[in-house]
N, C-alpha and C positions, 0 to 999 in steps of 0.2 A: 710324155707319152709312156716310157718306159714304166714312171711310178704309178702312176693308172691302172697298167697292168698289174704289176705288182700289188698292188691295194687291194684289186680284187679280187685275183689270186689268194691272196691272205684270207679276206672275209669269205671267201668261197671254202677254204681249208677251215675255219675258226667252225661255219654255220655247221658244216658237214662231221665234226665232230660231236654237237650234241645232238643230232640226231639218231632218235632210235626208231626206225619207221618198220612196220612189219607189214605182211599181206594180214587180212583177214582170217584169212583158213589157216596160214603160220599160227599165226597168235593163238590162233583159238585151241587149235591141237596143242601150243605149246602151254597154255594156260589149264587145259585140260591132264595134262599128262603130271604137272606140277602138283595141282590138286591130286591124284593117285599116288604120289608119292616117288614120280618119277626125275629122272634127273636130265632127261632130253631138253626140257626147254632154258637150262640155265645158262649154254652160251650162245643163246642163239643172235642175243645183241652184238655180242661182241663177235659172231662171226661176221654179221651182217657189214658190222664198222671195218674190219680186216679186211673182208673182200673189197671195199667203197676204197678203203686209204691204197688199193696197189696200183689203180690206175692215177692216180693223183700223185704218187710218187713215183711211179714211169713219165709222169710230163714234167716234173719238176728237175728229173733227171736229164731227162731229154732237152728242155729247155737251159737248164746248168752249162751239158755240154755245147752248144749252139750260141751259148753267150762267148763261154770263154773262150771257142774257135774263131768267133769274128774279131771277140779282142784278140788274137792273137794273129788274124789276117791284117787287122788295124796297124800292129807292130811293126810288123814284116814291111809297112811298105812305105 
């Protein structure tokens, strides 16, 4: 059960990295501003992926600590 999770966990983190997914109206403004010569739309990928990776690494964290307290309730008894 455990590697289940795990598994999809993983492909869940793997998919979510090559995705560059924008709204409509982002892109457009961002694709427009590019053409003028501006410099707004160049991270707008990489914000998108930074803000998506912190909740993904708040459960991985959170799940980290939850594994190793139960193994360590395990120990204890």
């Amino acid at each position: 059960m455990k590697y289940k999770v795990f598994s999809i966990l993983i492909l869940i983190l793997l998919v979510a990295v090559g995705v560059y997914a924008q709204c409509p109206m982002c892109k457009m403004t961002a694709e427009t501003n590019m053409k003028n010569g501006g410099m707004a739309g160049r991270g707008l990928n990489q914000g998108i992926l930074y803000l998506l990776l912190l909740p993904y690494l708040a459960m991985m964290i959170i799940g980290y600590l939850y594994w190793k307290g139960k193994k360590n309730l395990k120990s204890e008894s």
